[in-house]
Each structure stands twice: as structure tokens, then as C-alpha cells.
Phi, psi and omega in degrees: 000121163309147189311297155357268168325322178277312195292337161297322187280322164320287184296311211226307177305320177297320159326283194318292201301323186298326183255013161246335181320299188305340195260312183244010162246134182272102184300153140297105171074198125004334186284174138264166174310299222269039172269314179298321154310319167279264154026310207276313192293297176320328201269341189282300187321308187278004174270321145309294186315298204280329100055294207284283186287359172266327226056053153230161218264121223269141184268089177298333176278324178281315197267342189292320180303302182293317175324317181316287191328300167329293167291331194287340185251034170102012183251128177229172210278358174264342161152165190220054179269097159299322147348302172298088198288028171245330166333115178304336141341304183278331183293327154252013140322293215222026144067057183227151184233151193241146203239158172280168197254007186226031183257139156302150166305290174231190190290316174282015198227128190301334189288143171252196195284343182288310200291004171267006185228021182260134180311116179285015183245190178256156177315153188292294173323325171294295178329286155351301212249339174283294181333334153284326167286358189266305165339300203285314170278330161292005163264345176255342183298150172278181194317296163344278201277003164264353172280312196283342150310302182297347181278313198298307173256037150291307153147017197274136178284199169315305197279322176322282202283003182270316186279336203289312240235318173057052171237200203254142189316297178337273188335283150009275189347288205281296128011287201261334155289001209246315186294343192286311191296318205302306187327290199306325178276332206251325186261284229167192140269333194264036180264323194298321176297291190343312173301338169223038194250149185261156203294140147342293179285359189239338147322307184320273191334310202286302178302322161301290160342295178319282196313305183285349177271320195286336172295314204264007198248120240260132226238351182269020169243026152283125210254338177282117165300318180306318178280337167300307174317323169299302206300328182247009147297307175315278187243014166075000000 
């Protein structure tokens, strides 16, 4: 774009989309006026460039207009596949709206839309990356104490893998502290909690749940006066 040319899009184009848009654009989704104001001007710029690169003389009252124009039916300066059920096109084609993942379910409920569509297993990729550290540490155990990993989780006890093995349950015992220490040594100290803590996020949830029952839950049939007290400290 020529020196010109921008200071026209400064002066005389950038005004017009700024005092019209907010009057005559509908944001989308997520969007705001002054998203669109800016979005419309990027639409002015490229309109000017190729103006520029055909040889013709760019019209300032004309590209402010088509610009305009341009955001009010869903078109934007990153592309216009109405098609694209994240398009403001398509949302106004077919009257559907994009909600934030931290928008409440209702009015009266803590929970938003993420924690009702949140996956109750764990993510694929943690399974995937524990499963290599486990491979990789069952490769440092010898035969012996990697059969008695493998019994444990058949679910076979003490007294089971002692006959199994055809030594004594102690000996088992003694064994199965020496792989716990091995755990500790190869993962961390923190793995065996880790390992039975419940994820952050289904705490969250569970503590919301928790939260939304004591509002409904009547605070004088709390029969300990000390736990009323808490209770309407807590959650009002």
C-alpha cells in the first residue's frame, strides 16, 4: 500500500467505518463493535492494495461502503465459508450462537458448560505417557518380581502368587516393599498418591455439586448448631 493510500484509509475511510459499524452491525458469537471496526478496516486495506495493484484509483466513500457492507452480512476479513459452523455467516444463515465454555448451565447453577460435557475418564495422552513410564519401569524389575506385578493386577492376593511362585506369603510381602521402594526410585515419592488422587478438575465439579446441595439444604435441620454456623459462613 502506497503512503497515500494509507493516510486516506487513516483520514477519510477509517472515520466513516468507525461511526457506522456500531449502528449498523450485529457482532456474532464472541465478537464486539470494536472487533468489527477493526476487522472492516483490514477489509478496507485489502481492497485498497488490489485497487493499487490493478491501477485503479481507490475511492474512499466507495471502499468504506463496501467494507461496511461486507461485515453486516457475516463476512470477514479472514475469509467468508458460510459453510463454517465457527463463521458469523453461518450463525446468521442459521440463527445458531456460540456460547463461552465458562457460560452457567442456568441461572441457578454453578456448573458451566464445560464441566457438563467434561470427559468423566482421564485424557488419552496421560494413559499414553503413564503407560510408557510403567513399560519402562517394569524393564528395570528382574523376571520374579515382574510376574508378581502382573498377578497383582489379575487381582490375585498375597497367599495366591506365594503358591503360585512356590515360596512363602512373607517372602510375597517382602517383595512387594522392595518393588514399592523401586516405584518411588524410578517415578517420584509422590507417585503412589498421585496415583489414587482424585484430577483436579472432577474435585472442582464434586465441590460445586457439594456447594449447590447445602443451598438447598434447609440450614435449621442441621441438629450441631456449630455446623449451621459453618454452613452459612460457607454458602451463605
Amino acid at each position: 500500500m502506497s503512503p497515500s493510500a494509507a493516510l486516506m484509509l487513516e483520514k477519510q475511510i477509517y472515520p466513516i467505518i468507525r461511526n457506522t459499524i456500531p449502528r449498523t452491525a450485529r457482532p456474532m458469537g464472541s465478537e464486539d463493535h470494536e472487533e468489527l471496526v477493526q476487522d472492516a478496516t483490514a477489509s478496507a486495506a485489502e481492497m485498497i492494495e488490489s485497487m493499487e495493484k490493478s491501477g485503479r484509483e481507490p475511492l474512499p466513500h466507495s471502499i468504506a461502503y463496501y467494507s461496511i457492507q461486507r461485515t453486516k452480512s457475516g463476512r470477514r476479513s479472514y475469509g467468508d465459508i458460510r459453510s463454517d459452523v465457527m463463521s458469523p455467516g453461518f450463525q446468521m444463515d442459521h440463527e445458531n450462537a456460540l456460547c463461552s465454555m465458562q457460560d452457567p448451565t442456568c441461572d441457578e447453577d454453578d456448573l458451566t458448560v464445560g464441566d457438563t460435557i467434561a470427559c468423566k475418564s482421564e485424557d488419552m495422552a496421560t494413559k499414553v505417557l503413564r503407560q510408557i513410564d510403567w513399560d519402562a519401569f517394569l524393564d528395570t524389575l528382574d523376571a520374579r518380581k515382574r510376574r508378581i506385578v502382573e498377578e497383582l493386577m489379575f487381582g490375585y492376593g498375597t497367599g495366591d502368587i506365594a503358591r503360585l511362585l512356590a515360596v512363602t506369603a512373607p517372602r510375597i510381602v517382602q517383595l512387594k516393599r522392595d518393588i514399592a521402594r523401586s516405584i518411588k526410585e524410578f517415578m517420584g515419592d509422590n507417585i503412589l498418591v498421585d496415583a489414587g488422587q482424585e484430577s483436579v478438575w472432577e474435585r472442582d465439579i464434586r465441590c460445586l455439586r457439594e456447594k449447590g446441595e447445602w443451598k438447598l439444604l434447609k440450614v435449621d435441620r442441621v441438629d450441631d448448631p456449630e455446623e449451621s454456623n459453618i454452613a452459612q459462613e460457607m454458602f451463605g
